[in-house]
N, C-alpha and C positions, 0 to 999 in steps of 0.2 A: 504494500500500500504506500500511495506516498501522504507525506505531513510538510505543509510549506509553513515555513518560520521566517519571522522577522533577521534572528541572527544569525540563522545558517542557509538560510533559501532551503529548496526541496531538497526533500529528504527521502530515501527508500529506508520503510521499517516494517518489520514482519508484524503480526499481531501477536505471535510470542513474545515482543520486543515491551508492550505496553504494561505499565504497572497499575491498579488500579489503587486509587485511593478513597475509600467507600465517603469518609468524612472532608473530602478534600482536604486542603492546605488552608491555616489560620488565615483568613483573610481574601482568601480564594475557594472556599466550599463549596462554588460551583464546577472546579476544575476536579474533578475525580480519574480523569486518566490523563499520563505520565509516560513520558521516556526518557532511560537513562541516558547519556553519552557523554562520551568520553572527549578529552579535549584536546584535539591536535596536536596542540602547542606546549602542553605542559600536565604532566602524569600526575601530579596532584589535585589537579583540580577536574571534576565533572557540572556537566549540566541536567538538569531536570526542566524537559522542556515538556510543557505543555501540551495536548496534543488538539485542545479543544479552543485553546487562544494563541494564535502564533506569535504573539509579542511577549509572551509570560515564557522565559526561560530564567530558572535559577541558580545562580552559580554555587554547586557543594563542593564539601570535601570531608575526608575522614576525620576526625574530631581528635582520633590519636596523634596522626601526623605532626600535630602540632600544640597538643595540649596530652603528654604519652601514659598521663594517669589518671585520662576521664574515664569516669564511669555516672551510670545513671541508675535512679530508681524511678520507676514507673509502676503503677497498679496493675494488676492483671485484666481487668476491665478495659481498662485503657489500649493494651496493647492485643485483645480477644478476637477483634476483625481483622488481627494479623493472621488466626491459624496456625501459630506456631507450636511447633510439639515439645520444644524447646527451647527457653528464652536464648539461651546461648547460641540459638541457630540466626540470631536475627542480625541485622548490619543498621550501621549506624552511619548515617551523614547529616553535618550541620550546612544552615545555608550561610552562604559569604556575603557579608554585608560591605556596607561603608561609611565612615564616618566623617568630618571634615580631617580628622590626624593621623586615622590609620587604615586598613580594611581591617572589618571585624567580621568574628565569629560567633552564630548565637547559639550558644550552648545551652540557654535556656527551655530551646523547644527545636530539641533534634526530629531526624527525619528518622522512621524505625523500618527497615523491610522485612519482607520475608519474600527471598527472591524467586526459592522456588516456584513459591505461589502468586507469584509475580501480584503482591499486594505492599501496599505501603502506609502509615499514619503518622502524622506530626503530634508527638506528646510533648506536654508542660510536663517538665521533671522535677521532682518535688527537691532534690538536692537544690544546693546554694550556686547555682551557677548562672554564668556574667550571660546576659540577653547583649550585650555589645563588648566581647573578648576582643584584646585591641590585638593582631599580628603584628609580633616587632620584624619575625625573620622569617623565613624568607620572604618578605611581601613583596619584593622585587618581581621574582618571581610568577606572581599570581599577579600582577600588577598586568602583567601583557596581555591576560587575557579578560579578566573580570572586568 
């Protein structure tokens, strides 16, 4: 099938390709399907594009990469329309923000998959963590493409 996007033009992606997201994304709850990809230019950073707004793509990345002793607590309810059989099966990516000093990380409301099941949820994590984590290093880096 193809998906035309604002930031990448068309696109060929299977329907395997699509994650669904039952609750949407905070702020986007009407965008419920998603695809991953990967970014050209630089192996840390992905995108979460849209498949229903072609100007909504979001810049992630791994949350370890660069913050290497996050961890989250979330309710089981919370993460239930994932289908996971096992919390430790699920992946984690936060979206990349920006601030006027630095790009930020919002650790506050990661992204949870369960890829087999090609489903996805944005949870509030009840830990103490920064909704705007400032990137000191490598933001060079992610600077080229975000």
């Amino acid at each position: 099938m193809q998906l035309a996007t604002y930031r990448f033009g068309q696109l060929a992606i299977e329907p395997s390709d699509l994650i669904h997201f039952p609750r949407g994304i905070l702020g986007m709850e009407n965008c419920t399907q998603w695809v991953l990809l990967a970014d050209n230019q630089n192996d840390a950073l992905g995108w979460l594009q849209s498949t229903e707004r072609p100007e909504l793509a979001l810049a992630v990345v791994s949350p370890r990469r660069f913050v290497p002793d996050y961890q989250i607590r979330v309710s089981r309810r919370e993460i239930s329309p994932l289908k996971l059989d096992e919390v430790r099966d699920a992946q984690v990516l936060v979206i990349v923000g920006k601030s006027d000093r630095a790009l930020t990380l919002n650790l506050k409301a990661p992204l949870v998959f369960n890829l087999s099941q090609r489903l996805g949820a944005q949870v509030v994590v009840k830990d103490e963590h920064s909704l705007q984590y400032e990137l000191t290093t490598p933001v060079s880096q992610l600077k080229k493409s975000a």
